[in-house]
Each structure stands twice: as structure tokens, then as C-alpha cells.
ZASE-685413 format. One record per residue: x, y, z of N, C-alpha, C in turn; residue in one letter. Coordinates in steps of 0.2 Angstrom, whole numbers, plus 5000, padded with zeros to 4 digits. Example, Ala and Ser with C-alpha at 12.3 -4.5 7.8 and 13.67 -1.06 7.14 Angstrom:
REM ZASE-685413
506649725039506249785039506649845039A/506449895035506849955036506450005039S/
REM end
This chain:
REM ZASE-685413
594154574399594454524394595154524394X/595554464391596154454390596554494385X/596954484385597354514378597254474372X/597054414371597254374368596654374360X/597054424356596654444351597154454344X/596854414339597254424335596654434328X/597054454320596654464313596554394312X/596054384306596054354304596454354295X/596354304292596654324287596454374280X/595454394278595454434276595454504282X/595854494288595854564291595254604294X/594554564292593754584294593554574300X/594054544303593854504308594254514316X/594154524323594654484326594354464332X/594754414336594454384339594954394348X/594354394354594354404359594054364363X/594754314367594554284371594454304377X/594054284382593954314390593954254393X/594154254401594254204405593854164409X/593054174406592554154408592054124404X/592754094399592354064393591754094387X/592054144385591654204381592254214375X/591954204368592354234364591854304361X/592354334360591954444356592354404349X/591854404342592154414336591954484334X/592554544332592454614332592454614325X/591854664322592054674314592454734314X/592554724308592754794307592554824301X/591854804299591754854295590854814296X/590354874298589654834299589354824294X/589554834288589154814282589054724283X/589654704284589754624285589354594290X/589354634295589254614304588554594300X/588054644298587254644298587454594294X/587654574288587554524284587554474287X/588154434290588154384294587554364300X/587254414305586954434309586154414306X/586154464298585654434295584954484297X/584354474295583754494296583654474304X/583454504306583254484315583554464318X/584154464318584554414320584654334320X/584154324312584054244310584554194310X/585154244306585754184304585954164312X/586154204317586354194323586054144327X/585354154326584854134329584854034327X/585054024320585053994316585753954318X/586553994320586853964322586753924326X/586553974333586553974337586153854340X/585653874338585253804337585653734333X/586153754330586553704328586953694331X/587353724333587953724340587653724345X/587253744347586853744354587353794357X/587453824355587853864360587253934361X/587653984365587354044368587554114361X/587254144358587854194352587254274353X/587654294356587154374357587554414349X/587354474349587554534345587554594347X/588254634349587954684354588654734349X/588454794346588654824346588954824339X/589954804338590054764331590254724332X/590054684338590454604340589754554339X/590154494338589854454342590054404346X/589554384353589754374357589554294358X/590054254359589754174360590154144370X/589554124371589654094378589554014375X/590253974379590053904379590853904381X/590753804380591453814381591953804374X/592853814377592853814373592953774367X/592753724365592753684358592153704356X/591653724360590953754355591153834352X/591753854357591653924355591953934349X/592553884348592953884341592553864335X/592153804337591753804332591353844329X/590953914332590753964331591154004326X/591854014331592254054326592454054318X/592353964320592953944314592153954307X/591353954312590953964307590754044304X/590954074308590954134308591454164302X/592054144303592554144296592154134290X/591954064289591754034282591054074283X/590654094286590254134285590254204280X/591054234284591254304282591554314275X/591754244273592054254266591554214262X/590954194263590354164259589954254258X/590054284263589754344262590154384257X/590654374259591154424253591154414247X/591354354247591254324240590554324236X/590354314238589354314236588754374238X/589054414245588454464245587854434249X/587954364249587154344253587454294257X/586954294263587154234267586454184267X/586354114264585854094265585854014271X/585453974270585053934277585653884277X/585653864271586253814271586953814270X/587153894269587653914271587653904277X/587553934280587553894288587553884292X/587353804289587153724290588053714289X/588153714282588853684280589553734282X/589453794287589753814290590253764295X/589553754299589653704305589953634304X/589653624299589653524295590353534294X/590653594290591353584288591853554292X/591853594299592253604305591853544309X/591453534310591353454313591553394310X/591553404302591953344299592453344301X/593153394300593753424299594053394305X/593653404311593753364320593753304319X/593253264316592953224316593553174311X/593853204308594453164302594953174308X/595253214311595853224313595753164320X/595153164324595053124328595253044325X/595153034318595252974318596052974316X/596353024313597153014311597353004318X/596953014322597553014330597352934331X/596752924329596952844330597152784325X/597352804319597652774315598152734317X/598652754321599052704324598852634328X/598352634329597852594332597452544328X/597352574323597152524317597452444314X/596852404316597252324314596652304308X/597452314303596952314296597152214294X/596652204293596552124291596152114285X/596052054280596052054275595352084273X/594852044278594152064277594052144282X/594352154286594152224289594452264293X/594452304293595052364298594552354304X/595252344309594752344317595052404321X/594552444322594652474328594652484334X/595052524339594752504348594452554347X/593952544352593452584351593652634362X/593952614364594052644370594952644373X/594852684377595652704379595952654383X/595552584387596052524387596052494380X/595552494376595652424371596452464368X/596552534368597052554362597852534365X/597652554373598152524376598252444374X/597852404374597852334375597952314367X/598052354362598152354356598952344356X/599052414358600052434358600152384362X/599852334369600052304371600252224368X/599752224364599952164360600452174356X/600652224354601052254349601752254352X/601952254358602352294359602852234365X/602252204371602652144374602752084372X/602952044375603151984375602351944380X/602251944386601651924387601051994391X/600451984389600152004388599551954394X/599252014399598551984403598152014404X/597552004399596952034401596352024405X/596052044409595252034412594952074411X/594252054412593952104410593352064408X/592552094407592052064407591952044399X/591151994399591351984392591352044386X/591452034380591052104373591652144376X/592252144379592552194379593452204374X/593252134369593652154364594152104365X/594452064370595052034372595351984368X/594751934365594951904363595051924353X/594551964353594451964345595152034342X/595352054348595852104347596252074345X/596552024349597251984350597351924343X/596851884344596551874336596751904329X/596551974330596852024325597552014324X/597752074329598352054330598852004326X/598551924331599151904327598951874322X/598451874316598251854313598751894307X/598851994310599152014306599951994306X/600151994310600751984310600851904307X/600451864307600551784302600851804296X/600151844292600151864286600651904285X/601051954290601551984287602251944287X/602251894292602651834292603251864297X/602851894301603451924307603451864312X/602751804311602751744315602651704312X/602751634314602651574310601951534311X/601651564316601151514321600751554322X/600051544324599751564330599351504332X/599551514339599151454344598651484347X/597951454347597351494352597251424356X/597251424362597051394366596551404373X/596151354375595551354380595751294385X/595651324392595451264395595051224396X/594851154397594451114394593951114402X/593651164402592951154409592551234405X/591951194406591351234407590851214410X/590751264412589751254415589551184417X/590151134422590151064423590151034418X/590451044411590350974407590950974406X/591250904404591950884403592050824396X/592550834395592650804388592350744389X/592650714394592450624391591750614390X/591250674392590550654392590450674387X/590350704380590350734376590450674369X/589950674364590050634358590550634355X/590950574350591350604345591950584349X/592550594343593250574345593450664346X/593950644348594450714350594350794348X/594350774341594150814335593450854338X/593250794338592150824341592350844344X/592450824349592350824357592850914355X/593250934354593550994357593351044351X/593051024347592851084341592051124343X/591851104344591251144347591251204354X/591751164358591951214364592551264363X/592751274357593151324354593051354349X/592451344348592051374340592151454341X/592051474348592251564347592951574345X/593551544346594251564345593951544336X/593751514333593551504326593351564321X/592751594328592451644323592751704323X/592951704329593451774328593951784322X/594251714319594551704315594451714307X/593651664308593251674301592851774300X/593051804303592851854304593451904302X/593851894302594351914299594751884292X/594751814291594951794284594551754283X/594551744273593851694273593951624274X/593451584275593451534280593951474275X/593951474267594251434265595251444268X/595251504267596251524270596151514275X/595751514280595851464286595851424288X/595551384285595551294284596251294282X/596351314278596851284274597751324279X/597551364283598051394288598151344294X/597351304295597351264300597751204297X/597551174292597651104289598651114289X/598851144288599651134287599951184293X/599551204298599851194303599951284303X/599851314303600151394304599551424308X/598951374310598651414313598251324319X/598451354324598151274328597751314334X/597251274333596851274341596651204345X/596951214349596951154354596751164361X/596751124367596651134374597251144375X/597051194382597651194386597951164388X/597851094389598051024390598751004385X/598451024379598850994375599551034374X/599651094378600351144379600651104383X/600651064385601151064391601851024389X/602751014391602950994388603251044380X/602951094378603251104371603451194373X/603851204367604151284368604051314362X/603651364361603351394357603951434354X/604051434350604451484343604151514338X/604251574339603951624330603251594329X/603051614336602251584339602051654341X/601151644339600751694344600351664348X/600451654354599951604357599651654363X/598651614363598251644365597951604370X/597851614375597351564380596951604381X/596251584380595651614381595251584387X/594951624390594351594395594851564400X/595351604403595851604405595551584413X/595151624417594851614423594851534425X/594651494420594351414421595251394418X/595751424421596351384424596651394428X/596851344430597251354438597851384437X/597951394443598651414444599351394441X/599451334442599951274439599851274432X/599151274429599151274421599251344419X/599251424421599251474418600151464417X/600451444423601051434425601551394420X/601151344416601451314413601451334405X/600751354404600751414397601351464396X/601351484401601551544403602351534399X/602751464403603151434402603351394396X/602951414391603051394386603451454379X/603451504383603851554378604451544375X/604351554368605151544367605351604361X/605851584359606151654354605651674349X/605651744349605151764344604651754344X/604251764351603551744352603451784359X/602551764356602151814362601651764363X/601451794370601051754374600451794377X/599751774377599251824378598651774384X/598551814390598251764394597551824395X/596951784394596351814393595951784398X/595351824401594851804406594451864408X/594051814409593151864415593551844422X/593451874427593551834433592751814437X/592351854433591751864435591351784432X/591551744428591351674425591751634426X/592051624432592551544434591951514434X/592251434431591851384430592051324434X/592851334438593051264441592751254445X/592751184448592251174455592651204461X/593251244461593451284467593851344464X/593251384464593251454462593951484465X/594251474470594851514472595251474468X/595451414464596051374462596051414455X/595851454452595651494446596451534446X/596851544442597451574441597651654438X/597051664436597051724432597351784437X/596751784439597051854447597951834448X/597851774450598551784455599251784448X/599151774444599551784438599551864438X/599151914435599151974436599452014442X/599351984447599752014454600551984455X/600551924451601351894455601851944448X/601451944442601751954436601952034433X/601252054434601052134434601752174433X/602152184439602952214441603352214435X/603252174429603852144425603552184419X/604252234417604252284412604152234405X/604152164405604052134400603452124397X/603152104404602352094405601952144404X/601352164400600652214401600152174403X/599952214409599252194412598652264411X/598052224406597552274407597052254409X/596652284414595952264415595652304411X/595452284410594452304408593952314412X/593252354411592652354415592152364409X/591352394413591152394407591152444404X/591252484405591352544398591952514394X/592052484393592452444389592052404383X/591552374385591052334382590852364374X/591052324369590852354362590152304359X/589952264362589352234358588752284361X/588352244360587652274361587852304366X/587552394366587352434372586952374380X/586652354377586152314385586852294387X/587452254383587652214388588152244393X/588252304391588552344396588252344403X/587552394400587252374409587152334412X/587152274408587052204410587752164415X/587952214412588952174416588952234422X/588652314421588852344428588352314432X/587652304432587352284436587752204441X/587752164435588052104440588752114445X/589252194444589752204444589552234452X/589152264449588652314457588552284461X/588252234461587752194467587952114466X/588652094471588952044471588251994470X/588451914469588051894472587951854476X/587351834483587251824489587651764491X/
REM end
């Protein structure tokens, strides 16, 4: 065993780490031990099943095999155990149930202070990343001037960035947010499509919509689109202008070429961010190589101004299926 032993604070107790993942909790006086230990070993045995860990009794210790964040859990129930006995005289079932419950909340809260910097709190709902890209790709909105993400779909990209700058409008750190889509899908094209302009582009950008209505209610964003603080347009319509005390977002990023990411791109201006979003796995152009997203990430990647995050599927926060759904197709090109 180590040296690594130290009292507890009513001094009943101490505790012996060994190097093979074993803590000794030593009494010092067996009136306690039996008490905690219990009739036949039940309270331990009772631990034991809630932790799932390994907990012997040999002599005045006791001994827990796991590792270690099981084995502190043990300790730190072993403690509230020792002074539920002091204090009281009995140790009973649900004592130590809410031994263990205490110390797994306690984890359980600090886990989330640690991601509280991470938090994108919006009128209708605090958004959390749910994984160590999105948190990155969180600061990264937060923090550059242009932003490029891929990554398959459910994996956050667009409804993050959405966040984002939605927060920053309302705090009036920007004057704008621009969400933009290139205008190709699945072979259809505008001109074939019902309706004047308005029709015709409103339905093929319903999801930059709902991202939006899903964060503030639907009449303060009408009413942010109608005077202009919040525009969704094609990525057609960028070309030619220079964005200031703007958030602008290109989504579905893959279905543009090279020359158009280049010219988005090229639209920065003071006091503005820029955010390029895509699957590379859904190009929709009729020549799959003219697609811009990739070669934007490789020419641009190098630039301390720029973040680039990929995504995969562990990254995917909707429905568990569609994760396997995205490694499966990610696995087994197709022929």
C-alpha cells in the first residue's frame, strides 16, 4: 500500500490508497465499523449494488476495489454513512440509497458548472452542446471572425450558429443576421417552382426559419424579419454587398461552388462574422467535385482568424437511429 493516507474530519476514519486501485477505509473504533457494515454484512452488501463496485470487510477496514471515481464515491458514502451513524445510532436502507444519490448529484451539478460557459441562453430556451466539438464549435462562433463547419446532418451546425447570433442581435453586439442557402436541391430549381420570388425561396429555406422560431416567438421574428434585422435570402442574393455589424450564415454549404463560397466569404466587413455550414456527404450539384466546402476548409483551415470543425457521428443530437444511420452510410461508401 501507498502512504497516501490521511483523517477524516470527525477523526473515525482514514483512508488508504493502494496502486492497484483499492481503497482500505480504517476505523478507529469497531463499534462504528459493525454499525456501517451492519447485520451480515447487508449495509455493504447494499452499497455494494448501488455503486456496483467490489466492498469486502476484513478486519477494521474496509476494502473497495474499482476504479477510481467508484472508489471515492464509496468513500465520500462511507463518510455520510459514519456521521448518520453518530449522529442517529442506526443506519437504515435509505440512508444508504441518499449516501450515494447525494455524491452523484454533487458530480453531476459540478459537471454542468464546467459547462456553463458553454451555454447559449435565448428567450425561449438555454441551448446546450451536447459534445466536445459542438463546445468547441460554440467558443468558435463566439470567438472568430469566420467560422467552417461539416459534418453530417443532427449534428447541431446550423441551429448552434443560429443561437449564437440570435444572442448577440438581442444583445446588440450586431445589427444583422443574414442566413443564407444556395439555391440547388435534389434537381429542382427556382424557375420551375410556383409563386413569385417570395414563394418560390420561402419553402426551400423553412429550416433556417425554424431554427429561429424555436428560439424566439414567431411574432418577434416576423417582425425582426419585416424591418430588416433579421434577412434570409439565397446565396445569389450576396453577391456585390459588404456586410457590417452582421452575422451571416450560409447553410447547406456543400450545394456551392467554389467561386460562390469565395464570394460569401468575401463579403466580411467590420464587426462581423461569417459562418459556412455543410454535409459533404449531400452535394446536390450536378458535378459533385465543383462543391466548395472541402476546398474552403483546406485553402483557409491555416488562418488563426478562421476555425475549422468537423463533425462525425457521434456528434449527432436528434434521434439516437440517426447516428447509426449516418455511420452506416459513412462506412460503406457508395458503389
Amino acid at each position: 500500500m501507498s502512504n497516501i493516507a490521511y483523517k477524516n474530519s470527525n477523526t473515525e476514519l482514514k483512508f488508504v490508497y493502494s496502486e492497484n486501485n483499492a481503497l482500505s477505509i480504517i476505523f478507529q473504533n469497531n463499534d462504528i465499523l459493525i454499525g456501517i457494515v451492519g447485520e451480515f454484512n447487508n449495509n455493504l452488501k447494499e452499497l455494494e449494488r448501488i455503486t456496483k463496485t467490489k466492498i469486502y470487510s476484513r478486519g477494521n477496514s474496509i476494502l473497495v476495489k474499482s476504479e477510481p471515481e467508484k472508489n471515492d464515491l464509496v468513500k465520500n458514502a462511507i463518510e455520510f454513512l459514519t456521521n448518520q451513524f453518530l449522529n442517529n445510532g442506526t443506519i437504515e436502507k435509505k440512508d444508504i440509497i441518499s449516501s450515494v444519490n447525494k455524491f452523484m448529484i454533487n458530480e453531476k451539478l459540478k459537471k454542468s458548472e464546467k459547462n456553463i460557459e458553454y451555454i447559449i441562453k435565448t428567450p425561449k430556451k438555454s441551448v446546450i452542446p451536447r459534445s466536445e466539438k459542438q463546445k468547441n464549435y460554440v467558443s468558435a462562433l463566439r470567438e472568430s471572425e469566420i467560422i467552417i463547419s461539416a459534418g453530417p446532418a443532427g449534428t447541431g451546425k446550423t441551429f448552434l450558429a443560429v443561437a449564437v447570433a440570435l444572442t448577440m442581435l438581442l444583445d446588440k453586439r450586431i445589427e444583422r443576421i443574414i442566413l443564407s442557402r444556395p439555391a440547388v436541391e435534389a434537381g429542382e430549381r427556382l424557375g420551375f417552382l410556383p409563386g413569385d420570388m417570395r414563394e418560390k425561396v420561402d419553402p426551400y429555406l423553412r429550416p433556417l426559419y425554424d431554427s429561429l422560431y424555436d428560439l424566439l416567438d414567431f411574432e418577434k421574428i416576423q417582425k425582426k424579419i419585416e424591418v430588416g434585422d433579421i434577412e434570409i435570402a439565397p446565396l445569389a442574393f450576396m453577391r456585390g454587398r459588404t456586410l457590417k455589424n452582421s452575422f451571416a450564415i450560409l447553410d447547406e454549404a456543400q450545394n456551392a461552388t467554389d467561386t460562390q463560397i469565395k464570394m460569401f466569404l468575401t463579403r466580411i466587413g467590420e464587426n462581423s462574422k461569417i459562418v459556412i455550414n455543410g454535409d459533404p456527404s449531400q452535394i446536390d450539384l450536378p458535378n459533385k467535385s465543383s462543391s466548395g466546402l472541402n476546398r474552403s476548409k483546406n485553402l483557409l483551415g491555416h488562418l488563426k482568424e478562421i476555425s475549422v470543425i468537423d463533425f462525425d457521428h457521434n456528434d449527432v443530437v436528434r434521434h439516437p437511429l440517426v447516428s447509426k444511420i449516418v455511420k452506416a452510410y459513412s462506412d460503406k461508401k457508395d458503389d
